[in-house]
PyMOL CGO cylinders between C-alpha atoms (Angstrom):
from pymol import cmd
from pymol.cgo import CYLINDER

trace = [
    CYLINDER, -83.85, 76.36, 130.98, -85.40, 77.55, 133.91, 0.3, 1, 1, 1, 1, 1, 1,
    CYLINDER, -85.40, 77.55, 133.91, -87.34, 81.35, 134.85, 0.3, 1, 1, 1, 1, 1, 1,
    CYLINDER, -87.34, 81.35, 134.85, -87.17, 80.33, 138.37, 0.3, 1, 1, 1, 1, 1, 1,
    CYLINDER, -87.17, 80.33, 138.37, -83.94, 80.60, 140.52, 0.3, 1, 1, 1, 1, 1, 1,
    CYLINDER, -83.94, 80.60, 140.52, -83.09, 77.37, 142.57, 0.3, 1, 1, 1, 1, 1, 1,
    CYLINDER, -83.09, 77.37, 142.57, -79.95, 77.95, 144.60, 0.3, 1, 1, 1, 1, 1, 1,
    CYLINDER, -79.95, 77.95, 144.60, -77.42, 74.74, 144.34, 0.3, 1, 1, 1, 1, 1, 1,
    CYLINDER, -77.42, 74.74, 144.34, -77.90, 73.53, 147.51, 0.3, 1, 1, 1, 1, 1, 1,
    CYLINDER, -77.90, 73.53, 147.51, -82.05, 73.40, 147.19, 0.3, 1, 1, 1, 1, 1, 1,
    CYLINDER, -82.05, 73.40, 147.19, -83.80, 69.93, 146.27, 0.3, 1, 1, 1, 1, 1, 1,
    CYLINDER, -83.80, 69.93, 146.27, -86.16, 70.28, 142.97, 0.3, 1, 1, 1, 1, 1, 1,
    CYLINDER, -86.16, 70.28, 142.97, -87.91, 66.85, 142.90, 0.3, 1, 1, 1, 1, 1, 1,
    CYLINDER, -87.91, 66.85, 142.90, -89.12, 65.71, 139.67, 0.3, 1, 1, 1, 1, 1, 1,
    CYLINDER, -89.12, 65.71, 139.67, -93.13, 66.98, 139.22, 0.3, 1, 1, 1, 1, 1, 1,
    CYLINDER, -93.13, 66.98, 139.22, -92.68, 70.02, 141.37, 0.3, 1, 1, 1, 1, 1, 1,
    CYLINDER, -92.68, 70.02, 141.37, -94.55, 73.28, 140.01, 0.3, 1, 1, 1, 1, 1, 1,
    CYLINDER, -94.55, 73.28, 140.01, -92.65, 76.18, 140.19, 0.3, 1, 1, 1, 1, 1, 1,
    CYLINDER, -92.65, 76.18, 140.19, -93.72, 79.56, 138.31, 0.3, 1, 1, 1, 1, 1, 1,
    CYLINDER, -93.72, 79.56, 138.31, -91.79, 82.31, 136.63, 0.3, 1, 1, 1, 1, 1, 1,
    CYLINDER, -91.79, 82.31, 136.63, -89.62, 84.65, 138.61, 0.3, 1, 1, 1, 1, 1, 1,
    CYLINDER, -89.62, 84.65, 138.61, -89.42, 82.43, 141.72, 0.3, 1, 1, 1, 1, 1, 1,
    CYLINDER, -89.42, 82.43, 141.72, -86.38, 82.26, 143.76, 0.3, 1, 1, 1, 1, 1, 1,
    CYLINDER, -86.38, 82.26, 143.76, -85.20, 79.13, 145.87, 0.3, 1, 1, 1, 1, 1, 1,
    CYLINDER, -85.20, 79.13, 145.87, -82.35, 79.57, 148.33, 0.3, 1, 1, 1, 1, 1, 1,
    CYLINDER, -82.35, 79.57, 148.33, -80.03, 77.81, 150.11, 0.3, 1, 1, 1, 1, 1, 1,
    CYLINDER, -80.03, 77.81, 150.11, -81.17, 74.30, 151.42, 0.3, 1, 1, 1, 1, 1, 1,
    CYLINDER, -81.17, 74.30, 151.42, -84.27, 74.27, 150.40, 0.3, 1, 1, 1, 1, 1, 1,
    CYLINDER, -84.27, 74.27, 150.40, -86.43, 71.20, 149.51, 0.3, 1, 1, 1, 1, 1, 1,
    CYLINDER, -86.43, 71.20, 149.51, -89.68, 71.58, 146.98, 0.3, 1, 1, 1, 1, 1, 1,
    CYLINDER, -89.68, 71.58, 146.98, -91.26, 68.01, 146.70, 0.3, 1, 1, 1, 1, 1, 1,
    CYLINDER, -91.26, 68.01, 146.70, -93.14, 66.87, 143.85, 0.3, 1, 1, 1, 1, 1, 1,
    CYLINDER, -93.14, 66.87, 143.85, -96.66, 68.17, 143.35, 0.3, 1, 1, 1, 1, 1, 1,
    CYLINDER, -96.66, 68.17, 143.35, -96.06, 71.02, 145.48, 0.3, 1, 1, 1, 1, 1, 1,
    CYLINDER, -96.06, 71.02, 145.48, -97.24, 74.01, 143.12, 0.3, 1, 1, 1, 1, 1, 1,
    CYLINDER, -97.24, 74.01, 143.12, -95.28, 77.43, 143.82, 0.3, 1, 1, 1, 1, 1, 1,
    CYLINDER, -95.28, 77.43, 143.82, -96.86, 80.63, 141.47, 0.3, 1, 1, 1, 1, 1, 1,
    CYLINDER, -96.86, 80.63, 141.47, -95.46, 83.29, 140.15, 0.3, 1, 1, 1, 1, 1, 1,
    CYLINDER, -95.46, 83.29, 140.15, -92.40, 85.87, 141.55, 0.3, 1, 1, 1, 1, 1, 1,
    CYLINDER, -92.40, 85.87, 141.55, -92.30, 83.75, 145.25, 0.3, 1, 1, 1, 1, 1, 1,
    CYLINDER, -92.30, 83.75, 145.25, -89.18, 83.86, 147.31, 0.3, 1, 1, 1, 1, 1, 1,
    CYLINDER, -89.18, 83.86, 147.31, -88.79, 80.59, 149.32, 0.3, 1, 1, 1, 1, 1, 1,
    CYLINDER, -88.79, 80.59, 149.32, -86.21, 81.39, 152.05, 0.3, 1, 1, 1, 1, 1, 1,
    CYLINDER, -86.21, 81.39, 152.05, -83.27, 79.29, 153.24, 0.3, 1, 1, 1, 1, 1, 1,
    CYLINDER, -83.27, 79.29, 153.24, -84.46, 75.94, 154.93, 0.3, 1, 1, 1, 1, 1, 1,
    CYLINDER, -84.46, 75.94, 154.93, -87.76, 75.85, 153.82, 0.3, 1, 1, 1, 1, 1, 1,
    CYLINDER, -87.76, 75.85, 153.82, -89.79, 72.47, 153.38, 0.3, 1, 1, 1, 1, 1, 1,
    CYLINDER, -89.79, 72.47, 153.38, -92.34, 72.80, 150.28, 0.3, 1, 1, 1, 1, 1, 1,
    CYLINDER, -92.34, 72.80, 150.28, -94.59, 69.48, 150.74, 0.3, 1, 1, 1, 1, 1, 1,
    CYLINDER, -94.59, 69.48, 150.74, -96.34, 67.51, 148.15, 0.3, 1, 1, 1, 1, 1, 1,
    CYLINDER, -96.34, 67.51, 148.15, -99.94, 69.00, 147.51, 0.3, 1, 1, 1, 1, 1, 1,
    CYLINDER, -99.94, 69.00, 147.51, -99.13, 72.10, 149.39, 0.3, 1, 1, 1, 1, 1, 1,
    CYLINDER, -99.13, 72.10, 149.39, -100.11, 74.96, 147.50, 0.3, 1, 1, 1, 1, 1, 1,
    CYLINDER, -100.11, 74.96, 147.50, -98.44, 79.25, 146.99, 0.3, 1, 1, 1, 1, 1, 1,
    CYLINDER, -98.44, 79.25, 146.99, -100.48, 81.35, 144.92, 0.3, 1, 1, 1, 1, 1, 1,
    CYLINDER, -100.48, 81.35, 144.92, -98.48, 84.79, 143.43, 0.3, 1, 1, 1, 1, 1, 1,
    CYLINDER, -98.48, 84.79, 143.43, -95.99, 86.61, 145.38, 0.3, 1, 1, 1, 1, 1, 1,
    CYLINDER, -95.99, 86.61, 145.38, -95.73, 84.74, 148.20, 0.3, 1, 1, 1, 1, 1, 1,
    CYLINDER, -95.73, 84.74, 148.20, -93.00, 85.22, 150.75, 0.3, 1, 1, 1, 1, 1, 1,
    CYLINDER, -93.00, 85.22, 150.75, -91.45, 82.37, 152.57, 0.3, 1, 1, 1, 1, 1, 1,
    CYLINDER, -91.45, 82.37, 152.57, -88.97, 82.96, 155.54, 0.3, 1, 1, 1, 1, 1, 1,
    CYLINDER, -88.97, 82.96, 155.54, -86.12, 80.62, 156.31, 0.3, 1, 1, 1, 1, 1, 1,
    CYLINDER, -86.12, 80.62, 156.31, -87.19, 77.70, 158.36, 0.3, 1, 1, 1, 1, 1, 1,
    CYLINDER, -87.19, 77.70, 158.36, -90.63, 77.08, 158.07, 0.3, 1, 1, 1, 1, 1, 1,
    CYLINDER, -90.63, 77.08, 158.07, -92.69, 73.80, 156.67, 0.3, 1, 1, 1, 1, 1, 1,
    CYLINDER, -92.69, 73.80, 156.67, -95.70, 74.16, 154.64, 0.3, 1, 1, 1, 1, 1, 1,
    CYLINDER, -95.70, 74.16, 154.64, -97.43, 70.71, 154.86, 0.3, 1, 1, 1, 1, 1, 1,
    CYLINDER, -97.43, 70.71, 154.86, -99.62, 68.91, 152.85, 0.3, 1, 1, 1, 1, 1, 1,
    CYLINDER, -99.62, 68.91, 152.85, -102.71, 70.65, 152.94, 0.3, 1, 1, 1, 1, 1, 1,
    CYLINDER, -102.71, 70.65, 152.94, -102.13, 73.97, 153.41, 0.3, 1, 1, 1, 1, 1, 1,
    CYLINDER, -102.13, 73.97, 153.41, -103.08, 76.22, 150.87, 0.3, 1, 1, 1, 1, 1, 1,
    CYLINDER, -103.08, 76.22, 150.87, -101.42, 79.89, 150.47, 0.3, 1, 1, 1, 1, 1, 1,
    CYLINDER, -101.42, 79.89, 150.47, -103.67, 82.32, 148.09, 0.3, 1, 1, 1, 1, 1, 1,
    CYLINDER, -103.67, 82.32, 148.09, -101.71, 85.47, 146.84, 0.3, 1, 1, 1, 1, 1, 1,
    CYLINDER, -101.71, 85.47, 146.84, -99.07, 88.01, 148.54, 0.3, 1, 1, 1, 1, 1, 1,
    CYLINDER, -99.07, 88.01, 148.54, -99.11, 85.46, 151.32, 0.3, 1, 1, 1, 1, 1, 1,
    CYLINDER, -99.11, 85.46, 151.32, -96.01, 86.32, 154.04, 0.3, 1, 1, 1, 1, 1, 1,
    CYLINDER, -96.01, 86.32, 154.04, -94.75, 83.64, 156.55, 0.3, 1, 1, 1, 1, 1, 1,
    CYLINDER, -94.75, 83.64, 156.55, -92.60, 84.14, 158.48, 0.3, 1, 1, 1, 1, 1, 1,
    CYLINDER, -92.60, 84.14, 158.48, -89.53, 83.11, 159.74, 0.3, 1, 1, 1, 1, 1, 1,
    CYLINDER, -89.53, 83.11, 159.74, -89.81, 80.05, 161.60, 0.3, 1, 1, 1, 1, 1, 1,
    CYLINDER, -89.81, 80.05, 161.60, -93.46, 79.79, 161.33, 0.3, 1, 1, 1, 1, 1, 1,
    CYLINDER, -93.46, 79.79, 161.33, -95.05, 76.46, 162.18, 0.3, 1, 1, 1, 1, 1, 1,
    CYLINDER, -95.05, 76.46, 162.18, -97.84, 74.65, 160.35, 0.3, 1, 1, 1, 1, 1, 1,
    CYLINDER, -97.84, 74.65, 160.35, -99.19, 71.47, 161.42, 0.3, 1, 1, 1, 1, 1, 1,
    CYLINDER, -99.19, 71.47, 161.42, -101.83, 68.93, 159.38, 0.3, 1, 1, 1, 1, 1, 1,
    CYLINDER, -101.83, 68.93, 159.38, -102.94, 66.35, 162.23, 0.3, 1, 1, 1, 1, 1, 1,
    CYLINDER, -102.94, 66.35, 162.23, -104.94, 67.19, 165.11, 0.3, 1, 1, 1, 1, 1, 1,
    CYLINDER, -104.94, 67.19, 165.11, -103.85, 64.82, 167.25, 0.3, 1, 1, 1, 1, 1, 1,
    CYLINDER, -103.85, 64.82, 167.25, -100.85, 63.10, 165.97, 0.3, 1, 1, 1, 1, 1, 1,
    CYLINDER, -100.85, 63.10, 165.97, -98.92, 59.97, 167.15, 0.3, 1, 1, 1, 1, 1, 1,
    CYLINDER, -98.92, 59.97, 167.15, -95.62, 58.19, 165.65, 0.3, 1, 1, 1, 1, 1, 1,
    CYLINDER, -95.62, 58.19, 165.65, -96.84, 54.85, 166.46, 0.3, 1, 1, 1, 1, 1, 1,
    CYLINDER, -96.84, 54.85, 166.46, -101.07, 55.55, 164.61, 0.3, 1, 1, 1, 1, 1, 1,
    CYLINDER, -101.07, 55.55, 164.61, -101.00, 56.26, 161.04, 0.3, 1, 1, 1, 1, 1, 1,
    CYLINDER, -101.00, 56.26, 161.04, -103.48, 58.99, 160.54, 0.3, 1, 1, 1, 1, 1, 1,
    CYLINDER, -103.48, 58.99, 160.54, -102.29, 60.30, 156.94, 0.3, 1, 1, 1, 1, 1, 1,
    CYLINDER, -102.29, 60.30, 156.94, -105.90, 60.05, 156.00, 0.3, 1, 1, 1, 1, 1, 1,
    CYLINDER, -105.90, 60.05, 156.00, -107.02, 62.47, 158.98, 0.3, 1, 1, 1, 1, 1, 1,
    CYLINDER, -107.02, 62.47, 158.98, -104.85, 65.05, 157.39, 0.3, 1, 1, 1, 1, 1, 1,
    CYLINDER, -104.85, 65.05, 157.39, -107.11, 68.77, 157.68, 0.3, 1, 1, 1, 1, 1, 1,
    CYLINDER, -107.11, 68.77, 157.68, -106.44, 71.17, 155.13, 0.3, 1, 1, 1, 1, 1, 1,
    CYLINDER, -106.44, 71.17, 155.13, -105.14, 74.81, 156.52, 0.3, 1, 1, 1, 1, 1, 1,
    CYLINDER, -105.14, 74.81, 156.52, -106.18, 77.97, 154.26, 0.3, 1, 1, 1, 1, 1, 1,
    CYLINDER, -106.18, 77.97, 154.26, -103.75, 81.03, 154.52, 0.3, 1, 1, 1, 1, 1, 1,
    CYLINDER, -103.75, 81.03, 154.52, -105.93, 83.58, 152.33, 0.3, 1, 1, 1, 1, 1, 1,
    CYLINDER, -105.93, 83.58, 152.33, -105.14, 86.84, 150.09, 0.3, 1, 1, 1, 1, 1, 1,
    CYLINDER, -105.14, 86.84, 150.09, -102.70, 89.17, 151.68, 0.3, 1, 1, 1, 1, 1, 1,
    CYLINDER, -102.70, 89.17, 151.68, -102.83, 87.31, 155.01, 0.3, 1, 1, 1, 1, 1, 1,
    CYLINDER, -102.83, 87.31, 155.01, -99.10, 88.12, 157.41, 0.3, 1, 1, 1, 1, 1, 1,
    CYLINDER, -99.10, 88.12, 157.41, -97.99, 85.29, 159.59, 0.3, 1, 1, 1, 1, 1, 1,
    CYLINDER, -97.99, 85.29, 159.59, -95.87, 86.36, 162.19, 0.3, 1, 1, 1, 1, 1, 1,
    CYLINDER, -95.87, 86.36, 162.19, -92.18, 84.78, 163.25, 0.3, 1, 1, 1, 1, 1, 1,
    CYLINDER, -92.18, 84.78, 163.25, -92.52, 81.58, 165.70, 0.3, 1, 1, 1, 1, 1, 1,
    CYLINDER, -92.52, 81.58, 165.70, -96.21, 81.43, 165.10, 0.3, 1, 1, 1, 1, 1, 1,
    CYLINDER, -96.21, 81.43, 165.10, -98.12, 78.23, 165.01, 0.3, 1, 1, 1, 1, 1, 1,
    CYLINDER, -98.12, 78.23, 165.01, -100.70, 77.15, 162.98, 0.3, 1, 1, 1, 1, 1, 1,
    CYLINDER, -100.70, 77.15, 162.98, -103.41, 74.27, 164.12, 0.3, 1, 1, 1, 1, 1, 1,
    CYLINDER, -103.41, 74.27, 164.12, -104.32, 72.60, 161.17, 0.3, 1, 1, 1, 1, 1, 1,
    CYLINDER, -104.32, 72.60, 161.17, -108.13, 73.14, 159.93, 0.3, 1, 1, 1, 1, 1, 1,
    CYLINDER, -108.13, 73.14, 159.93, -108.35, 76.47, 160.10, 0.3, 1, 1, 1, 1, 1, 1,
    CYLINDER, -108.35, 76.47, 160.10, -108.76, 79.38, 157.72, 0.3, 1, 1, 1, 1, 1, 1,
    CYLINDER, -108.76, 79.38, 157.72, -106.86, 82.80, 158.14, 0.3, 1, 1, 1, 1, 1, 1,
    CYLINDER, -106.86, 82.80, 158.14, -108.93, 85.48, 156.20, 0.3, 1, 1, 1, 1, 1, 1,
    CYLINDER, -108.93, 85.48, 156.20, -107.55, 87.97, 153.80, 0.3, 1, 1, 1, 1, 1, 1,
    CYLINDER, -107.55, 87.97, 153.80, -105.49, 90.34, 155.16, 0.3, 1, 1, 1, 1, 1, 1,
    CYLINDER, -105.49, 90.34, 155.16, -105.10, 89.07, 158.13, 0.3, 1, 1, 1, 1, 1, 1,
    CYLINDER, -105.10, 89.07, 158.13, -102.11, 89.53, 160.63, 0.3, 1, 1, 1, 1, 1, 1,
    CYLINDER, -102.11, 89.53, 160.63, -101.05, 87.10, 162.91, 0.3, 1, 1, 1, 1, 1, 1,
    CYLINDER, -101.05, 87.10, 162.91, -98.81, 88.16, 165.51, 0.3, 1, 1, 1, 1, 1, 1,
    CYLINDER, -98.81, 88.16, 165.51, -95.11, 86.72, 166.15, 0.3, 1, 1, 1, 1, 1, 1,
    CYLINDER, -95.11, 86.72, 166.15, -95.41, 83.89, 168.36, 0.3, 1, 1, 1, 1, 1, 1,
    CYLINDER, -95.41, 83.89, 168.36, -99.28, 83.15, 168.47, 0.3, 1, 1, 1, 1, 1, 1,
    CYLINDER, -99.28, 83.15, 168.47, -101.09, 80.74, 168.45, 0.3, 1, 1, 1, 1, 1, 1,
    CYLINDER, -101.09, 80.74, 168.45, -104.08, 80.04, 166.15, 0.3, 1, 1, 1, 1, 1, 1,
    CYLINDER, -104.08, 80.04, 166.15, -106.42, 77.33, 166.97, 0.3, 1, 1, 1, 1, 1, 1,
    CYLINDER, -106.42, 77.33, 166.97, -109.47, 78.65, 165.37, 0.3, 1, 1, 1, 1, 1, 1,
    CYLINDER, -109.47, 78.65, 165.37, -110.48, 80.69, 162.42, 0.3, 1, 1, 1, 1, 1, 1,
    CYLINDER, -110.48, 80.69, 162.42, -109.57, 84.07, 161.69, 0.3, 1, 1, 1, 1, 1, 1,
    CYLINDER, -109.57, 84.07, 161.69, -111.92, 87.01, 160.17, 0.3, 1, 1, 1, 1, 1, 1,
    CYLINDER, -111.92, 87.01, 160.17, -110.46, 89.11, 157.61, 0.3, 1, 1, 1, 1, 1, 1,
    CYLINDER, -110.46, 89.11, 157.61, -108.61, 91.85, 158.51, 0.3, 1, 1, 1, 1, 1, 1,
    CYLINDER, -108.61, 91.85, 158.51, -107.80, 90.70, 161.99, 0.3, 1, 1, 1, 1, 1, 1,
    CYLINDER, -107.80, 90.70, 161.99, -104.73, 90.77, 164.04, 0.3, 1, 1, 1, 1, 1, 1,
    CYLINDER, -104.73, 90.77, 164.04, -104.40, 88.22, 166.76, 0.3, 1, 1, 1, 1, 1, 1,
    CYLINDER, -104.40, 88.22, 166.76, -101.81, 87.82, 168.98, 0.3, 1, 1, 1, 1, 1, 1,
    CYLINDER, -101.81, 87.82, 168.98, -100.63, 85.41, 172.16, 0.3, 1, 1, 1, 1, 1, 1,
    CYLINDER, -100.63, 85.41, 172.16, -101.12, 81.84, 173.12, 0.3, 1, 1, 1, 1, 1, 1,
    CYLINDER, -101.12, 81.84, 173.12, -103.78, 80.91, 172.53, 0.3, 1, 1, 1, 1, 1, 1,
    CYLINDER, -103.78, 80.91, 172.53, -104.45, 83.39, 169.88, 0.3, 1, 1, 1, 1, 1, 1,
    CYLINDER, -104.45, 83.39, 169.88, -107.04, 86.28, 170.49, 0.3, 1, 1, 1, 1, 1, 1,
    CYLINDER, -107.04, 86.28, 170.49, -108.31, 88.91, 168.16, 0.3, 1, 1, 1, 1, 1, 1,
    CYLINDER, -108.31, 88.91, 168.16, -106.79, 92.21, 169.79, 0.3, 1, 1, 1, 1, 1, 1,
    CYLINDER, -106.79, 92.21, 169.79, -108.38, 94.52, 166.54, 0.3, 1, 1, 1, 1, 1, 1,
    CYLINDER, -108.38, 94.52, 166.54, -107.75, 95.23, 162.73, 0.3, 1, 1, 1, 1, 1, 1,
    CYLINDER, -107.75, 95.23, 162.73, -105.54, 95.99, 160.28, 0.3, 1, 1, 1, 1, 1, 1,
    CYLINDER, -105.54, 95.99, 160.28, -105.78, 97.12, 156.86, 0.3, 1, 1, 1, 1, 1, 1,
    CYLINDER, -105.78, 97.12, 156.86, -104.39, 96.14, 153.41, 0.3, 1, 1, 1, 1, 1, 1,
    CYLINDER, -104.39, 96.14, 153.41, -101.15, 97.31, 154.59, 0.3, 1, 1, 1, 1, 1, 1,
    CYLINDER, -101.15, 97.31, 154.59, -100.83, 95.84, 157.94, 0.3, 1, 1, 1, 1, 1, 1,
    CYLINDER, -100.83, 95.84, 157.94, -101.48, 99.17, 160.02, 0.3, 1, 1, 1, 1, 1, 1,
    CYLINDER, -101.48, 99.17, 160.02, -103.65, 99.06, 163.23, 0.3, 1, 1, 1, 1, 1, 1,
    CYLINDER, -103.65, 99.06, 163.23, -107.45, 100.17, 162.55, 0.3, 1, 1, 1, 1, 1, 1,
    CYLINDER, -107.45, 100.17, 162.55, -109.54, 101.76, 165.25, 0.3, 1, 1, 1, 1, 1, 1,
    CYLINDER, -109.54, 101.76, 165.25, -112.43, 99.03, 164.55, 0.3, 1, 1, 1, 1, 1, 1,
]
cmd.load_cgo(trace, "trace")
């Protein structure tokens, strides 16, 4: 028996990690050795690759792909329709599996709807990227960045409002 939810349309595969209190909706696929912690909700449509990594709490919004190599720490939010990639320069007809860069989403960080995120980089704790942006480069703690590509426009705090730092 299970202390996850898994609606019956989601694909388990066999070696998949999933923690207590987790609920999987509708259409979902969770490969094996993806490892999903504690109390996550994984939204309709969602793509859970092998390797990739959810700490605790983490919210997943239908629609979005979390590759191999990227790495969610705690109280993580995507959002819906949020894009990750892992090569930097990919082609259908090269191979580059073994170029793969590994994407950090840290503690707390918000990742807006329609947002994209190159592979390689590391979004600090806290963090709030706006719908829509861009992020090509690494993000400071605390920052909010918006726009294409993505700029730092200020701060936010633990609970997402605009700082005046």
């Amino acid at each position: 028996m299970n202390d996850y939810q898994i609606h019956p349309t989601a694909i388990i595969d066999d070696g998949a990690v999933i923690e207590k209190d987790t609920k999987i909706w509708h259409f979902s696929h969770i490969m094996s050795g993806a490892i999903i912690g504690e109390n996550c909700t994984i939204g309709q449509n969602v793509f859970i690759a092998t390797n990739a990594v959810l700490g605790k709490n983490v919210k997943v919004q239908n629609n979005v792909s979390v590759y191999i190599g990227v790495v969610c720490e705690d109280d993580v939010f995507l959002g819906p329709s949020c894009v990750f990639t892992n090569v930097i320069n990919p082609r259908s007809f090269i191979p580059r599996k073994e170029e793969f860069r590994e994407t950090l989403v840290k503690k707390g960080a918000t990742i807006g709807a329609n947002a994209t995120i190159i592979c390689g980089v590391t979004i600090g704790e806290y963090a709030m990227i706006g719908a829509g942006a861009v992020v090509t480069k690494d993000v400071p703690d605390y920052a909010l960045i918006v726009g294409n590509p993505g700029k730092q426009i200020g701060f936010v705090d633990k609970e997402g409002n605009k700082t005046k730092n």
